[in-house]
C-alpha positions, 0 to 999 in steps of 0.5 A, spaced: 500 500 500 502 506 497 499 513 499 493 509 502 491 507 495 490 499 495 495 496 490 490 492 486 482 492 486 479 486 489 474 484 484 470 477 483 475 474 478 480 476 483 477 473 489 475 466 484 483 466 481 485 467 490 481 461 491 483 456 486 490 458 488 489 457 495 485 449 493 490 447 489 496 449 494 493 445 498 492 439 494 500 440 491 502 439 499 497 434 501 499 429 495 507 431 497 507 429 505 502 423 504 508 421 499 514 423 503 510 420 509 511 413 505 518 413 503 520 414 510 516 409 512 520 405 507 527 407 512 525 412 517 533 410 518 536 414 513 536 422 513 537 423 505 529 421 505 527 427 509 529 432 504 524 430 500 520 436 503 525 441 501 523 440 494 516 440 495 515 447 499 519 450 493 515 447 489 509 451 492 513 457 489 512 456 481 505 453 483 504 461 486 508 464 480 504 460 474 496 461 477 498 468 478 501 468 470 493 466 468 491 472 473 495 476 469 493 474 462 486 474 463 486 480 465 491 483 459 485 479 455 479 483 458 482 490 457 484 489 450 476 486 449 474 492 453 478 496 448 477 493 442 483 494 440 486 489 435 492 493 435 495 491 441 494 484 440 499 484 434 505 484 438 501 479 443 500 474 437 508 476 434 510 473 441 506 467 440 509 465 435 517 467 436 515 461 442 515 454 440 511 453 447 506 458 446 504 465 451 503 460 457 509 457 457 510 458 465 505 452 467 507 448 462 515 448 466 512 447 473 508 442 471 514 438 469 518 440 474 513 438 479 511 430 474 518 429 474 519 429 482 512 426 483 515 419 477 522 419 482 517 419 488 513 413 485 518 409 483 522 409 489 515 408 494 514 402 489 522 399 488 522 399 495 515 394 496 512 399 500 505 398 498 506 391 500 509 392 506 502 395 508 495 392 510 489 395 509 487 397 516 494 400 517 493 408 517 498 409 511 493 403 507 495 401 499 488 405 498 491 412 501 497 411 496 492 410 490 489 417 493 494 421 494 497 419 487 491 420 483 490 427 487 494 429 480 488 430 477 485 434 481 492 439 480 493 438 473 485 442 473 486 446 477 491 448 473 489 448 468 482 452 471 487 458 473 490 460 466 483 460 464 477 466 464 471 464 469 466 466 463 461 460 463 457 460 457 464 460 452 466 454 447 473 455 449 471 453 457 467 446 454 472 445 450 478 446 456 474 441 461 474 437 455 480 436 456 481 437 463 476 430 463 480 426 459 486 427 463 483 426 469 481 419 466 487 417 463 490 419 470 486 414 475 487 409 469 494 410 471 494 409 478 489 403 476 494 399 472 500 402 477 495 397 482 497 391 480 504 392 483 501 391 491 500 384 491 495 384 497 491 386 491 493 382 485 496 376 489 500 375 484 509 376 484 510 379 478 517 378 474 522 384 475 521 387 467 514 386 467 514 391 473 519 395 471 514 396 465 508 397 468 512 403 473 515 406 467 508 406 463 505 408 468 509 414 471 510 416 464 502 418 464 503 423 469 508 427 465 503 427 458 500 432 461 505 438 459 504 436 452 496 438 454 499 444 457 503 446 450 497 445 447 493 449 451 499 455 451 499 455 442 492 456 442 492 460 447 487 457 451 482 457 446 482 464 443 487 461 437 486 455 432 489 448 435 495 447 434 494 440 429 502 438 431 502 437 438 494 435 437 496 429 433 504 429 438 499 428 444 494 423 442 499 418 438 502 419 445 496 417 449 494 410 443 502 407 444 504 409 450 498 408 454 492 405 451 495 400 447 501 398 452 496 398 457 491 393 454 498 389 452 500 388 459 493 387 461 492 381 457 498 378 458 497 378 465 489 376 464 490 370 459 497 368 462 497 369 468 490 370 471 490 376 474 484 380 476 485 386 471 481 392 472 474 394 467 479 400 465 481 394 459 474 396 456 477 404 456 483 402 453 481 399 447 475 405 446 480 409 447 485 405 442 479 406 436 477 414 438 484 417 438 485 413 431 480 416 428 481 422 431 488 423 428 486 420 422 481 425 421 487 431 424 492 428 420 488 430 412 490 437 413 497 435 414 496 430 409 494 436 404 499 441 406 505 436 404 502 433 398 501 442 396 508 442 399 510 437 394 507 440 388 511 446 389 517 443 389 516 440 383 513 445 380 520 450 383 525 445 380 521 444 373 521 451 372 528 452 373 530 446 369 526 450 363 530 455 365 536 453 364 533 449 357 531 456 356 538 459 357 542 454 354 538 455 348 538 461 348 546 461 348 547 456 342 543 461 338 548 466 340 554 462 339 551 460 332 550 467 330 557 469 332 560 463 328 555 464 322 558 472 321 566 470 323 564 465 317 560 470 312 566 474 314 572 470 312 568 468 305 567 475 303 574 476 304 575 471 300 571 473 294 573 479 295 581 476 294 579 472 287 575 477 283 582 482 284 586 477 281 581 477 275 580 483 274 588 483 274 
């Protein structure tokens, strides 16, 4: 406060951005001392565990830092629409475009800075068998570890929500809690496929490479996310059209690495080793044939731009090969000119000579 005069006007919006920060700080914090909580259980003897909180509170930090970019953006946008001034959106646009990750490029580098941390966790409660260590009346249960790992979901959200405006009626808001919904799903079917690692739910050993798939697959859907983030940040949150890479980058990711994989496994461990799978198979293969369709039909204009790209070339290099036929032609006519009067020359000289000696 300078002067007496309140920094910032206390609005709904900036009471709505204060609230989600605040929900999704709490989440963030909950999810890490629920996780840190359970790599201590693993060796509360070892003091290198206990600085896995030091990452966890910085972390708060770049969550702050990201919901108040959203804030900020927001808030940009409504003053150009209030002004109608298209111009003062150009060099808005020139800087979208000068950055691969597009205008919200803050959201996308704490999300992958707080996934990486969430995977190191993950794989080391897992490594360490801690899950089968635990009963389920225990207070630090198998079924805690699956909440805490699917309060992902709620994060990525959250997240998400803060970069955007409150404005309910708006296609753009449909088209991002579409987004925020599928992500939510794919996360818990992660959590699930990462389930049949507790042997008190499986009850079955599984062979050291078939777990180390299942942790890798599995921590790799927590990281997916920040290519949503990109792709939310090129299309600047629905204000410009979808970027159709990283649309199509996005979604070959989810069919290989996740819903084909994931039904892989589980039919392997279902047909051979008759472990009880999770109903998520029937998701896999829905999801299998609806992302193919989806890239099929986002791949045409690709396919479109390439075949129109092609055909420039070709007409490039045509044009130039008759050119080049043009210009060298054009230089055997002249060397044929300049040969044909050296020669008229030479026998008019000639001529010239005999009729001299006759006339003698």
């Amino acid at each position: 406060m300078a002067g007496g005069a309140c920094p910032f006007t206390l609005t709904k919006r900036l009471l709505y951005h204060a609230l989600l920060t605040g929900i999704l700080l709490i989440v963030v914090v909950v999810q890490g001392v629920l996780l840190d909580v359970y790599i201590i259980y693993s060796d509360h003897t070892i003091i290198e565990n206990y600085f896995w909180l030091v990452p966890d509170f910085l972390l708060v930090f770049g969550f702050v830092a990201a919901m108040a970019s959203g804030y900020k953006n927001n808030k940009t946008k409504k003053s150009d629409v209030c002004q109608n001034d298209h111009r003062v959106k150009t060099e808005e646009t020139e800087s979208l475009h000068t950055n691969i990750l597009g205008k919200h490029y803050l959201p996308f580098y704490v999300w992958m800075v707080y996934s990486v941390l969430l995977v190191a966790k993950i794989a080391i409660i897992f490594k360490s068998q801690v899950p089968n260590k635990l009963e389920a009346t225990d207070r630090l249960s198998p079924q805690l570890l699956k909440i805490a790992m699917s309060l992902t979901c709620i994060i990525f959200a959250l997240l998400v929500e803060g970069q955007t405006s409150p404005d309910k009626h708006c296609e753009k808001n449909y088209y991002i809690q579409t987004l925020s919904h599928g992500t939510a799903f794919e996360i818990l079917d992660s959590v699930t496929f990462i389930s049949l690692l507790i042997q008190s739910e499986s009850h079955f050993v599984l062979p050291v490479t078939l777990e180390n798939a299942i942790i890798f697959f599995s921590c790799m859907n927590f990281v997916l996310p920040g290519i949503a983030l990109v792709k939310l940040s090129r299309c600047d949150y629905g204000e410009s059209p979808v970027c159709i890479v990283t649309s199509v980058l996005y979604k070959l990711c989810h069919l290989w690495f996740i819903n084909v994989t994931y039904f892989i496994i589980r039919v392997h461990l279902w047909g051979g080793f008759s472990v009880a799978v999770s109903p998520f198979i029937v998701k896999n293969i829905y999801h299998i044939f609806s992302n193919m369709m989806d890239i099929w039909r986002e791949t045409k204009p690709l396919w479109s731009i390439f075949k129109a790209f092609v055909n420039k070339c070709k007409r490039v290099q045509d044009s130039s090969a008759e050119e080049r036929e043009a210009t060298e032609i054009t230089e055997g006519i002249e060397m044929n000119a300049t040969n044909s009067s050296v020669g008229d020359s030479a026998t008019g000289s000639d001529r010239f000579e005999e009729i001299d000696l006759k006339v003698k």
